[in-house]
KEKE-3310 file (N, C-alpha, C; in steps of 0.2 Angstrom, whole numbers, plus 5000, padded with zeros to 4 digits):
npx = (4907:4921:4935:4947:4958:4974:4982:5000:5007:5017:5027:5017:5012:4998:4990:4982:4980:4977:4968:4957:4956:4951:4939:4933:4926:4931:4945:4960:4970:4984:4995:5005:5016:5032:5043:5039:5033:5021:5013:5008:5002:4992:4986:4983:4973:4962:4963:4960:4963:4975:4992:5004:5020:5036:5049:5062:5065:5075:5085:5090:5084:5070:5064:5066:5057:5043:5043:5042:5031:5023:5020:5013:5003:4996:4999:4993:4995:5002:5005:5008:5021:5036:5048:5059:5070:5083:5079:5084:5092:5107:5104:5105:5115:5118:5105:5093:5104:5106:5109:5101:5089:5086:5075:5064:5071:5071:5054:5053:5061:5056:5044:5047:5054:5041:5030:5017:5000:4995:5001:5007:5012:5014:5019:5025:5021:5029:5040:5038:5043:5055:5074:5070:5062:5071:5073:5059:5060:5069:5063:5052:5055:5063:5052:5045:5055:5053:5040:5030:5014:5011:5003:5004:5003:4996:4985:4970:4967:4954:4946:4942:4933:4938:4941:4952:4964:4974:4987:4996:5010:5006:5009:5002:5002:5001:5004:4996:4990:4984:4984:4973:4976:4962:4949:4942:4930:4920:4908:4904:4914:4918:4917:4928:4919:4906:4915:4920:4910:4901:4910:4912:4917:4924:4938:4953:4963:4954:4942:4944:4950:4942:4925:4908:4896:4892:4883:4873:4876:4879:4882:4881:4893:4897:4890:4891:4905:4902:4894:4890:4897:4899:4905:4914:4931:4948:4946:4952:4960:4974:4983:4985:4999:4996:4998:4998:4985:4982:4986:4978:4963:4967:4964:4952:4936:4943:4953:4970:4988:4990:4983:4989:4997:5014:5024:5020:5022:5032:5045:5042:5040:5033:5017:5005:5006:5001:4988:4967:4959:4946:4929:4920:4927:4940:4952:4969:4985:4984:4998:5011:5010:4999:4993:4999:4998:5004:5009:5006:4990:4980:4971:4956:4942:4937:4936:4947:4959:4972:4966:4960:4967:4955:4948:4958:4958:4947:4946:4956:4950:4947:4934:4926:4928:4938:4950:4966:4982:4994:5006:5004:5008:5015:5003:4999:5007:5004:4992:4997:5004:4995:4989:4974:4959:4948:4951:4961:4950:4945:4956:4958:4942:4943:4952:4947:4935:4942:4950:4939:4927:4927:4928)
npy = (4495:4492:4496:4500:4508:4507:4520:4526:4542:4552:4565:4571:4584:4592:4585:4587:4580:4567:4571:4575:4563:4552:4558:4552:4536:4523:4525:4526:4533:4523:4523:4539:4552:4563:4574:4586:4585:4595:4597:4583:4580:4588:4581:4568:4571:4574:4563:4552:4537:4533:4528:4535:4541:4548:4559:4558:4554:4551:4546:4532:4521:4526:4525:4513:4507:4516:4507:4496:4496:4498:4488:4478:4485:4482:4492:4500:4510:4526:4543:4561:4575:4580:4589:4602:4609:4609:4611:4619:4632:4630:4618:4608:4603:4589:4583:4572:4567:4578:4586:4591:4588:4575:4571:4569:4559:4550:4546:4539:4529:4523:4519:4511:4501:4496:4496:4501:4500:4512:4530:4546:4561:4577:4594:4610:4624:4628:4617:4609:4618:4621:4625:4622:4610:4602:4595:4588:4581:4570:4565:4559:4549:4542:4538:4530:4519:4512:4506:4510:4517:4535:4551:4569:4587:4602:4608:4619:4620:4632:4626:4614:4615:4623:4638:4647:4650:4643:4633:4618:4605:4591:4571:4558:4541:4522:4507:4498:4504:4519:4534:4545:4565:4570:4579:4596:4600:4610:4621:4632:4644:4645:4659:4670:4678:4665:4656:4664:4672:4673:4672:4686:4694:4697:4709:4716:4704:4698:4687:4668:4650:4641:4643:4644:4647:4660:4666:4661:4652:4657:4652:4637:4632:4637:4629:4616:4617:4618:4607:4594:4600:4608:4617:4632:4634:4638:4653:4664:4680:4689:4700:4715:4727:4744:4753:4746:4742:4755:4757:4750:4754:4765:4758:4755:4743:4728:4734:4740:4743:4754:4765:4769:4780:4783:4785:4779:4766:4756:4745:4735:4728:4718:4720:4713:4716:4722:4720:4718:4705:4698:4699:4694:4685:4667:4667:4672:4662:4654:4655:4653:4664:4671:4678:4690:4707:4716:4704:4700:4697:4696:4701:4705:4706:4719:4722:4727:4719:4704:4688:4675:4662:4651:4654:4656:4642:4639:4646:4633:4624:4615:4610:4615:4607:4604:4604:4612:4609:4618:4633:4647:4650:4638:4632:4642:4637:4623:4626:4634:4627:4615:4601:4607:4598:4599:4596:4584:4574:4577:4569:4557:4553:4554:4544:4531:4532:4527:4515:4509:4510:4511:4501)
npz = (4851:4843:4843:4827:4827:4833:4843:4844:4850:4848:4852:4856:4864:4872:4867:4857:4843:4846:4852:4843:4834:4842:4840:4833:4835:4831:4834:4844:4857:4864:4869:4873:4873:4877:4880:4888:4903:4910:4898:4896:4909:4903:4893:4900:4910:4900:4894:4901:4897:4892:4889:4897:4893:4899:4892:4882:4867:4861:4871:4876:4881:4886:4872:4871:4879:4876:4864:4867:4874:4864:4856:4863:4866:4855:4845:4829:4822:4820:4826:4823:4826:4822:4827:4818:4816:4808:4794:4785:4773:4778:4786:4772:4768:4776:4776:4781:4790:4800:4813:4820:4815:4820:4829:4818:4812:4820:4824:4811:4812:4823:4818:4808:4817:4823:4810:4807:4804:4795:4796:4801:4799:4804:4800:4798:4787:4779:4777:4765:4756:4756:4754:4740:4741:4743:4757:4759:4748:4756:4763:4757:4751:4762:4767:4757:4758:4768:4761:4761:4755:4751:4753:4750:4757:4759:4772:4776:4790:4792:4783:4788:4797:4808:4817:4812:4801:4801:4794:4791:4783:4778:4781:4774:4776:4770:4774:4765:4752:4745:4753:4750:4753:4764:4758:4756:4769:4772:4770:4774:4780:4796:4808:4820:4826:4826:4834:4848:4853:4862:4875:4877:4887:4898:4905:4905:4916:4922:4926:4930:4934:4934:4932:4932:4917:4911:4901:4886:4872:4854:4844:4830:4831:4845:4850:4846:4855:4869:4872:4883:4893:4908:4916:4913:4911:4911:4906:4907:4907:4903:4915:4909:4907:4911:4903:4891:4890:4888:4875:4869:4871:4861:4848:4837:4837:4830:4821:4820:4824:4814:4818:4829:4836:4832:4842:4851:4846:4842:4844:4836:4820:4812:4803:4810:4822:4838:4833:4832:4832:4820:4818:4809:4801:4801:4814:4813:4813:4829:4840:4852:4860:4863:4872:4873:4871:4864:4853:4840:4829:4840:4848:4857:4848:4851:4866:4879:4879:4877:4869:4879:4886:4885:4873:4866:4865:4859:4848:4841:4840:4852:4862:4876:4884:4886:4897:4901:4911:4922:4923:4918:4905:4901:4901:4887:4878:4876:4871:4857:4853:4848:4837:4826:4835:4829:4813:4815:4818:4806:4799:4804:4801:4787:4784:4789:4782:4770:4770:4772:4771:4757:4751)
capx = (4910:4928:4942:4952:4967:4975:4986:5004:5004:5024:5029:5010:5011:4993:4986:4976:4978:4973:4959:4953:4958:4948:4931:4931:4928:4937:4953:4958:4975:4986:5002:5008:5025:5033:5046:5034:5028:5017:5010:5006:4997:4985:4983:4982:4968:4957:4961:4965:4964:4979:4996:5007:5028:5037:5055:5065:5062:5082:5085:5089:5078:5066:5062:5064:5050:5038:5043:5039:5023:5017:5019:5009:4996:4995:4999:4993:4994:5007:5003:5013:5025:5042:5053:5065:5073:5088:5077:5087:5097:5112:5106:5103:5122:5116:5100:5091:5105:5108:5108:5095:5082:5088:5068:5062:5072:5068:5050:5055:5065:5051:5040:5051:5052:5033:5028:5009:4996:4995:5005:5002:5017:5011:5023:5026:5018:5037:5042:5037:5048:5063:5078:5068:5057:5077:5070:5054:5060:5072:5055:5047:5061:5063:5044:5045:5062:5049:5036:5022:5012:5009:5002:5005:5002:4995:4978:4970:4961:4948:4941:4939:4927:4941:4939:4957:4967:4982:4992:5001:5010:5001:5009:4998:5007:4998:5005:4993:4985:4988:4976:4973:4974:4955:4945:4940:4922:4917:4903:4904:4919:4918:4921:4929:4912:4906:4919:4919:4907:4898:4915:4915:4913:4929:4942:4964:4965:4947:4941:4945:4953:4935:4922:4902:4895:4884:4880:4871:4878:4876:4881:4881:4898:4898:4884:4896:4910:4900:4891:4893:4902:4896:4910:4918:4939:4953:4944:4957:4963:4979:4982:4992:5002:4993:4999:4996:4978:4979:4986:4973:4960:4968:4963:4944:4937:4944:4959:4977:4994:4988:4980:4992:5005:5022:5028:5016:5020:5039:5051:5039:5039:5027:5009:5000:5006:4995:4980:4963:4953:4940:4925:4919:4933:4944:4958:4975:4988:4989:5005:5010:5011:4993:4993:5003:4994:5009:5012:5004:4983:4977:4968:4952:4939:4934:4938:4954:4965:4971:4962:4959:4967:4950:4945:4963:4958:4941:4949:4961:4945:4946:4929:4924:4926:4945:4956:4973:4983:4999:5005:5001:5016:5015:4994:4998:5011:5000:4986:4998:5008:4993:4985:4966:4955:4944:4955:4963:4945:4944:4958:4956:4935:4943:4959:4943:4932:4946:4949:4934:4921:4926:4934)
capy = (4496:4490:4500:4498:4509:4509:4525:4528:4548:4554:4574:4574:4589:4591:4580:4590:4577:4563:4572:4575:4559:4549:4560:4546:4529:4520:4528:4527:4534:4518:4528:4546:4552:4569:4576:4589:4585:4599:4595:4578:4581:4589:4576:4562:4575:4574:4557:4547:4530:4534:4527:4540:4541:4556:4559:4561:4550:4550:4541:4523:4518:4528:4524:4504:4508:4517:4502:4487:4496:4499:4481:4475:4487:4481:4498:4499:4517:4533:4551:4565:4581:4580:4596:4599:4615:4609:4612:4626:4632:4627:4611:4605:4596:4584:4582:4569:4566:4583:4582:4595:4583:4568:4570:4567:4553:4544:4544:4536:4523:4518:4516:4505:4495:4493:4493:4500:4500:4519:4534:4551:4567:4583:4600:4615:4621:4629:4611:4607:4623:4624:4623:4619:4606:4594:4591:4586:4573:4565:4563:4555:4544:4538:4535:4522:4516:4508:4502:4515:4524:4543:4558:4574:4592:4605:4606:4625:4621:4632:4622:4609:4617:4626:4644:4647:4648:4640:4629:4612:4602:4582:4567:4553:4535:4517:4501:4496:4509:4527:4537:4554:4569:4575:4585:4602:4598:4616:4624:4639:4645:4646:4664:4671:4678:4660:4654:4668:4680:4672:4674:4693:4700:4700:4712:4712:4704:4696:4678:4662:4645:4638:4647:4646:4650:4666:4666:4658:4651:4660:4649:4632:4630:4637:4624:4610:4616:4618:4601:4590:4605:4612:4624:4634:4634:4644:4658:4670:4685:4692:4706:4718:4734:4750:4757:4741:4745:4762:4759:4745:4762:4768:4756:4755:4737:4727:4736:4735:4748:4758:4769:4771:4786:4782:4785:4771:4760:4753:4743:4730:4731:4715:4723:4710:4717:4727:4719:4714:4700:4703:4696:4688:4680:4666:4668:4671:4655:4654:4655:4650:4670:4673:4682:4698:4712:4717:4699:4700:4700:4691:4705:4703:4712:4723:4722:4729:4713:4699:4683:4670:4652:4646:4659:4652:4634:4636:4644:4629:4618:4611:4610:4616:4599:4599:4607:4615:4611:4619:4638:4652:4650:4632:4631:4645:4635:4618:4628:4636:4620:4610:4602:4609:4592:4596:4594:4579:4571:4576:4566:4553:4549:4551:4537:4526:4529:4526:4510:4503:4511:4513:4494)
capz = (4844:4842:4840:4823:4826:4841:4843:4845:4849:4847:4852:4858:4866:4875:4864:4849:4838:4847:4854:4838:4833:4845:4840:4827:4840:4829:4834:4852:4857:4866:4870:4871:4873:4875:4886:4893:4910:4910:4893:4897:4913:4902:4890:4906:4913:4898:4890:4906:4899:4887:4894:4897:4893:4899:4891:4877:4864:4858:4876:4872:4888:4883:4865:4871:4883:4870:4856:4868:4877:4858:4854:4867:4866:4845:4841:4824:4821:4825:4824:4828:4823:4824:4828:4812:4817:4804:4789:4781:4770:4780:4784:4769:4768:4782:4777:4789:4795:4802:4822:4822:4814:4824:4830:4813:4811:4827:4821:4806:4815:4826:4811:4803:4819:4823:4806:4808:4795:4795:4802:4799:4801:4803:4801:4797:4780:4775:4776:4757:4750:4759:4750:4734:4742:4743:4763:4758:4743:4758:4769:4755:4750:4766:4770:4752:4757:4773:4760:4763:4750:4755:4748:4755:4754:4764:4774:4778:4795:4792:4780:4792:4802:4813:4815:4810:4796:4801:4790:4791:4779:4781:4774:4776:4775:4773:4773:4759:4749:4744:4756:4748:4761:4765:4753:4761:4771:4773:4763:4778:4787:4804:4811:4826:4830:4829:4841:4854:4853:4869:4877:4879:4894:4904:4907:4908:4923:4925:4925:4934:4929:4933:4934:4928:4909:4911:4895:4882:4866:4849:4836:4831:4834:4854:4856:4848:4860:4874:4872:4889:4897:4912:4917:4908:4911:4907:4904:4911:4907:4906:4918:4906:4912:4910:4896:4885:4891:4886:4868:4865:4869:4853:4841:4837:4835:4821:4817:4820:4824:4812:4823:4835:4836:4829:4846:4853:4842:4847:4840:4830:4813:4808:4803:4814:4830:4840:4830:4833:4828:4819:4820:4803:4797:4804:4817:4810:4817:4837:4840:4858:4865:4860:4877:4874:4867:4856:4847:4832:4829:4844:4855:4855:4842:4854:4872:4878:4883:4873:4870:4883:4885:4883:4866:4859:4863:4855:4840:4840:4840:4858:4863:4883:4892:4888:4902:4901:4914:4919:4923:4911:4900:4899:4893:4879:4874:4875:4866:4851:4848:4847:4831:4831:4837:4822:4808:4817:4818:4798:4794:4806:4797:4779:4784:4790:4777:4764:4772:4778:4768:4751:4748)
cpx = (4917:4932:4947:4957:4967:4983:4994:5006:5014:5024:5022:5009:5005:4988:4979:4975:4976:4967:4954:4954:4951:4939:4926:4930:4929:4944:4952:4968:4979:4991:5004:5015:5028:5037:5044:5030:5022:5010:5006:5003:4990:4982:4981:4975:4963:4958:4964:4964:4972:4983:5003:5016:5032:5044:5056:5067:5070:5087:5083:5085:5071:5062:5062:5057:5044:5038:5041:5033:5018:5016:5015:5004:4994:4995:5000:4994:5000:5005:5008:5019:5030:5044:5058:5066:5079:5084:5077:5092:5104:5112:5106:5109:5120:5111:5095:5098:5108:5106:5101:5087:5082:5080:5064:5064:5071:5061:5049:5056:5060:5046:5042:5051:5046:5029:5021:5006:4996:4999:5005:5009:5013:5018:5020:5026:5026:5041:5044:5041:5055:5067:5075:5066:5063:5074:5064:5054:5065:5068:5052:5052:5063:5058:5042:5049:5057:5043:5032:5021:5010:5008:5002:5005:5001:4990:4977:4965:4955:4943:4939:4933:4933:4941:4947:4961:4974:4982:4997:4999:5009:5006:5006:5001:5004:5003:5001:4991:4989:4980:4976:4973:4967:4955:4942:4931:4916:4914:4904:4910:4916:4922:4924:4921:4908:4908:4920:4916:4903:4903:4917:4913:4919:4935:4949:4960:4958:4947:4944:4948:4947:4930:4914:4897:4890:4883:4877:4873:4874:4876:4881:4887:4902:4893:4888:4902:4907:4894:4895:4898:4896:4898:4913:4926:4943:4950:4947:4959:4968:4978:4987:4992:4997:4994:4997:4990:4976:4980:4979:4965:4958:4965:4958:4944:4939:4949:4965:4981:4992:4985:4984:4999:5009:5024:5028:5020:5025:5040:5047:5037:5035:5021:5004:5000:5003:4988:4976:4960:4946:4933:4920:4922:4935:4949:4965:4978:4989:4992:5003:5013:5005:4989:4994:5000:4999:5011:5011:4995:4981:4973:4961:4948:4938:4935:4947:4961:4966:4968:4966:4964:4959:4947:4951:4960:4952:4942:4953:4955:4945:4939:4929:4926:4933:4948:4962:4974:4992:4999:5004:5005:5014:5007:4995:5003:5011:4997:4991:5002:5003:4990:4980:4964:4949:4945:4959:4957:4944:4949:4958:4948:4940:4951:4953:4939:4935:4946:4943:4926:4922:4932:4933)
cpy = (4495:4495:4499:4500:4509:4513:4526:4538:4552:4561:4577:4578:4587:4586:4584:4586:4571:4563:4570:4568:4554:4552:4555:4540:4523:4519:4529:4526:4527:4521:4534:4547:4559:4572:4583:4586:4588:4595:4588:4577:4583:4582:4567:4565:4572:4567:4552:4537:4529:4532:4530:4538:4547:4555:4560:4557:4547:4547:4534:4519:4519:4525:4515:4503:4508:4508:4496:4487:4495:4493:4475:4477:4485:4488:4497:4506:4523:4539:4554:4570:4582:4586:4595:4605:4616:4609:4618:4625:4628:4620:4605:4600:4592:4583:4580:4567:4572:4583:4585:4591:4578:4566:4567:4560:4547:4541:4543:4529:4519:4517:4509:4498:4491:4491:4496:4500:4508:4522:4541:4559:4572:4588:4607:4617:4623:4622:4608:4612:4625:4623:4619:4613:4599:4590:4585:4578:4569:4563:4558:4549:4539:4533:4529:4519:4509:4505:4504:4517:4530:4547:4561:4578:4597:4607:4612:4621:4622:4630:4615:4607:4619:4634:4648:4646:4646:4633:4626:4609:4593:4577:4560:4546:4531:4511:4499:4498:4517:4529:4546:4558:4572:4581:4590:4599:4604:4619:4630:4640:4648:4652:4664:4675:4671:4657:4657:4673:4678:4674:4681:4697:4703:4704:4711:4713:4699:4689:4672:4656:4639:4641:4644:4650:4657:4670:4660:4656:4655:4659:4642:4629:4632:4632:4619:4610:4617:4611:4597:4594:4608:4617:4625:4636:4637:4648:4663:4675:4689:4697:4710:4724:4738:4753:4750:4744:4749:4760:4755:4750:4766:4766:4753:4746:4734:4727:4734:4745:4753:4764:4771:4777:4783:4782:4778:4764:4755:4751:4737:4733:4725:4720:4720:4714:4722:4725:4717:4711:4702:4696:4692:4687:4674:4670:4668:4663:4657:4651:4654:4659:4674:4677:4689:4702:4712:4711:4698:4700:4695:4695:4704:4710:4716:4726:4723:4725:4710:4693:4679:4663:4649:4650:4657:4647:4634:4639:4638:4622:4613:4614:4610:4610:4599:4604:4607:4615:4615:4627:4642:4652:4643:4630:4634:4641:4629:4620:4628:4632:4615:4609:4602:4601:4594:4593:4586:4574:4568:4570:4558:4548:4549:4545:4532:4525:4528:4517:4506:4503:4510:4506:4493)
cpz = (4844:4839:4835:4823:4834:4840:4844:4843:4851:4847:4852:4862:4873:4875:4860:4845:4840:4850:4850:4834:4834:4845:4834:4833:4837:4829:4842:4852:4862:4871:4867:4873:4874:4881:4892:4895:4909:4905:4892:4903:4909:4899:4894:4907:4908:4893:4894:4905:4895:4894:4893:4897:4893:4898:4884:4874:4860:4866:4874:4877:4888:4877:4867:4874:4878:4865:4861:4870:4870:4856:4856:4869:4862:4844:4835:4818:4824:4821:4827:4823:4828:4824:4822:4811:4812:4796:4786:4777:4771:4781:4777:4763:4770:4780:4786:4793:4799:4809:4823:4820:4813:4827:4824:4812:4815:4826:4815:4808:4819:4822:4810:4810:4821:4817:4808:4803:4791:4799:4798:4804:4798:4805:4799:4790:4776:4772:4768:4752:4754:4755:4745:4735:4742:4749:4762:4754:4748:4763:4767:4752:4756:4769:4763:4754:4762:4770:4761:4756:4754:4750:4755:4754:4761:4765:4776:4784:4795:4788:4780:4798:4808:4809:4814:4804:4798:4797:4789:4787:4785:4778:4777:4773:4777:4770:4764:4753:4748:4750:4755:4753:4759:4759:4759:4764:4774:4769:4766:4781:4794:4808:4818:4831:4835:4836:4848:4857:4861:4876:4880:4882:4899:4901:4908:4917:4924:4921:4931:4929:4928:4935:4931:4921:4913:4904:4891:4875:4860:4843:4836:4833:4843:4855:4855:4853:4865:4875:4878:4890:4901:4918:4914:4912:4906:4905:4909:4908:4908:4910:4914:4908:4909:4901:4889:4886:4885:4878:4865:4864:4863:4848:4840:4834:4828:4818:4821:4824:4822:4815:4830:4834:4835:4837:4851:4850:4844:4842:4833:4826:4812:4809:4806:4821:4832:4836:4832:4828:4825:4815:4813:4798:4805:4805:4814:4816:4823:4837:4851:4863:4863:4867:4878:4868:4860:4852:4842:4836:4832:4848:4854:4850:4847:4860:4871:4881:4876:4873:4874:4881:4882:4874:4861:4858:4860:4847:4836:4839:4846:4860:4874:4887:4894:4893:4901:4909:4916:4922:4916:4907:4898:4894:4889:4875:4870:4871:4859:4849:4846:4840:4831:4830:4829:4815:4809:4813:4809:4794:4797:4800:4789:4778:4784:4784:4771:4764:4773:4773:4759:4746:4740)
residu = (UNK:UNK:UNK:UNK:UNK:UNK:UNK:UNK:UNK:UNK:UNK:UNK:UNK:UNK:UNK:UNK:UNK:UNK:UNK:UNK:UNK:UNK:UNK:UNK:UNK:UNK:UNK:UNK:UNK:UNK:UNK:UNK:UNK:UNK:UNK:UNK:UNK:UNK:UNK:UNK:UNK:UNK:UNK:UNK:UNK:UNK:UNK:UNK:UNK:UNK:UNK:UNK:UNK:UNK:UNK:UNK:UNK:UNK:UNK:UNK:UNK:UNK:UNK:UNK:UNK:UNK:UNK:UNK:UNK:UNK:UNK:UNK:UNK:UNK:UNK:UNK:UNK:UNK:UNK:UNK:UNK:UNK:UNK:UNK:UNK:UNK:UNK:UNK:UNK:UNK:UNK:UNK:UNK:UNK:UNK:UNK:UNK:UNK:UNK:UNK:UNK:UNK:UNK:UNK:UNK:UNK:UNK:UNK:UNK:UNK:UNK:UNK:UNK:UNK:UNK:UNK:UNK:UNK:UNK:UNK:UNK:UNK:UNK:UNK:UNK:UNK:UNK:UNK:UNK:UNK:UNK:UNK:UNK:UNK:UNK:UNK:UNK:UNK:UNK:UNK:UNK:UNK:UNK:UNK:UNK:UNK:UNK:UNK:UNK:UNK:UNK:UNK:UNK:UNK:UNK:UNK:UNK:UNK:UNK:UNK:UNK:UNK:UNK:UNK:UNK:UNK:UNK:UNK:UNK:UNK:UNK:UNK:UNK:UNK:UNK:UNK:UNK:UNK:UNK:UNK:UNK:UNK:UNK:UNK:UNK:UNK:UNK:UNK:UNK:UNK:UNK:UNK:UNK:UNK:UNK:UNK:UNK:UNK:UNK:UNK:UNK:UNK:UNK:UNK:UNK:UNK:UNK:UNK:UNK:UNK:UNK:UNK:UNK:UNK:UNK:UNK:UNK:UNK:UNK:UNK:UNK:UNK:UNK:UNK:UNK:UNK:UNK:UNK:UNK:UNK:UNK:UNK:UNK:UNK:UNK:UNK:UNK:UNK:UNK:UNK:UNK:UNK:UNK:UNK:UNK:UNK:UNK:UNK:UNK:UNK:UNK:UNK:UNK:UNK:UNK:UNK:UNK:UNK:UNK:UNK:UNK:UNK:UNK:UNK:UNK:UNK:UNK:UNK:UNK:UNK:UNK:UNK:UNK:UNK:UNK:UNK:UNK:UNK:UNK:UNK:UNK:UNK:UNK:UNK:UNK:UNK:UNK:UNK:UNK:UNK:UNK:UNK:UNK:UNK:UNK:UNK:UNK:UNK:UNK:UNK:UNK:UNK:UNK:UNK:UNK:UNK:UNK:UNK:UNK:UNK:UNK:UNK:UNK:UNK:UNK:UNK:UNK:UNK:UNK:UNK:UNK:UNK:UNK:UNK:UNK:UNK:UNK:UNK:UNK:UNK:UNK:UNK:UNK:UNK:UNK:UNK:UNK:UNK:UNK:UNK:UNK:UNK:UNK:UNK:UNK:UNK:UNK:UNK:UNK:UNK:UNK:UNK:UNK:UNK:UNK:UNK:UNK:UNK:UNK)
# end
């Protein structure tokens, strides 16, 4: 079957989006890019024909590298989510050109000079209302200045078959066409039961980084992430001090702080912290400290630890095969920066069948 996009994959982290990208085999990543080492180990690990560029993409040796390998792969395609820390009040003298969202603007510039058919900026959904949405109109102003049509909005996860409500703004950009973002393709949402109920068995402290399933799947969604997986990985468990233990003790499945002594409680004032998940709904957003009991509502529904690398990545939509490599700091930080693989995939089939099918 012939590959129609060939990938350019810009501040690809682990690689979420071109995982999920690639579940289409129309789409097949070319070049990744990213100046975490760590981060890019994983992504070599599970997608090793992809060809790796490690560095900082505002190095003029760098970025010539990326621009002359993507022209000689035919890179026709670029994904990827810029950092745009100056998207505030304050920046919004300087717009793009504000040093802080020199990121932004670098993947703009190599647009413009490779020119692909498609290309596809994922953020942060605040993105589209900061300062009265001026950022936003100098994104979209730049993205016609280049001769693209785009639409753009903001896409809820779990209504892509991710069992997470996390929320990124999309702007989808073709050369030739308008291609609308994905209509929702969910008739069910996909709980946290779904996604981890087979998962719960170990202990703070308990697990391996590979280890043997001793369980049995329970829904259709642990059989789709456990398909052609035959160890289960990252399935570790923080070891957390004592007294986190004890408070987590306090608060009966389900619930939150609430139930914790004033005295317990500490200095966090958000109403997530100390939460657990709760077992039929989606996951609030994994965030990259989805480790520490007191971060917000990541503990598990029941058990008295916080959830797992492998219980984030399968809320994140990584399915079993893929491996996280890296110490414990660096995989939560690959998991909860990543984009979920399902959501990718979705917008991935409906770029194709916009193009391909519905001439």
């Amino acid at each position: 079957m012939p590959v129609d996009f060939k990938i350019l994959d810009l501040f690809s982290g682990a690689g979420g989006f071109s995982y999920g990208m690639e579940k289409n085999p129309h789409f097949k990543t070319a070049i990744a890019t990213d100046f975490n080492e760590s981060a890019l180990d994983s992504f070599k690990f599970n997608m090793p024909d992809t060809e790796i560029i490690i560095g900082d993409i505002t190095d003029i040796d760098i970025k010539n590298a990326i621009i002359e390998n993507s022209k000689r792969c035919g890179v026709n395609m670029i994904i990827g989510g810029p950092p745009c820390q100056g998207f505030s009040l304050k920046g919004k003298k300087l717009g793009l050109e504000d040093k802080r969202n020199f990121l932004f603007k670098e993947y703009l510039n190599i647009v413009e000079q490779l020119q692909p058919e498609v290309f596809v900026i994922e953020n942060v959904k605040a993105l589209l209302s900061t300062s009265a949405g001026w950022f936003k109109e100098q994104i979209l102003e730049r993205i016609k200045s280049l001769g693209y049509f785009v639409d753009y909005g903001v896409l809820t996860a779990s209504e892509f078959g991710v069992p997470q409500l996390r929320q990124r703004t999309v702007f989808l950009c073709c050369k030739t066409r308008i291609i609308e973002l994905p209509k929702p393709i969910c008739d069910k949402i996909v709980t946290v039961r779904d996604a981890i109920s087979d998962l719960a068995y170990l202990q703070s402290g308990e697990g391996a980084v590979e280890q043997e399933y001793t369980t049995n799947s329970e829904s259709e969604y642990q059989r789709l992430m456990r398909s052609d997986s035959t160890k289960l990985f990252n399935h570790k468990a923080s070891n957390h001090a004592q007294i986190a233990i004890e408070k987590l003790r306090l608060i009966p499945p389900e619930c939150g702080k609430e139930h914790l002594p004033a005295e317990l409680i500490g200095k966090q004032k958000f109403s997530g912290t100390w939460g657990r998940l709760k077992w039929n709904s989606p996951s609030p957003t994994i965030d990259t400290r989805f480790d520490a009991c007191s971060n917000g509502t990541n503990n598990h529904p029941f058990l008295n630890r916080a959830i797992t690398p492998r219980e984030a990545a399968r809320l994140q939509s990584f399915d079993d095969t893929f491996v996280f490599k890296g110490t414990k700091v660096a995989i939560r930080q690959q998991i909860g920066n990543a984009v979920p693989p399902l959501l990718a995939k979705a917008i991935a089939d409906h770029i194709y069948n916009t193009l391909n099918v519905s001439q």
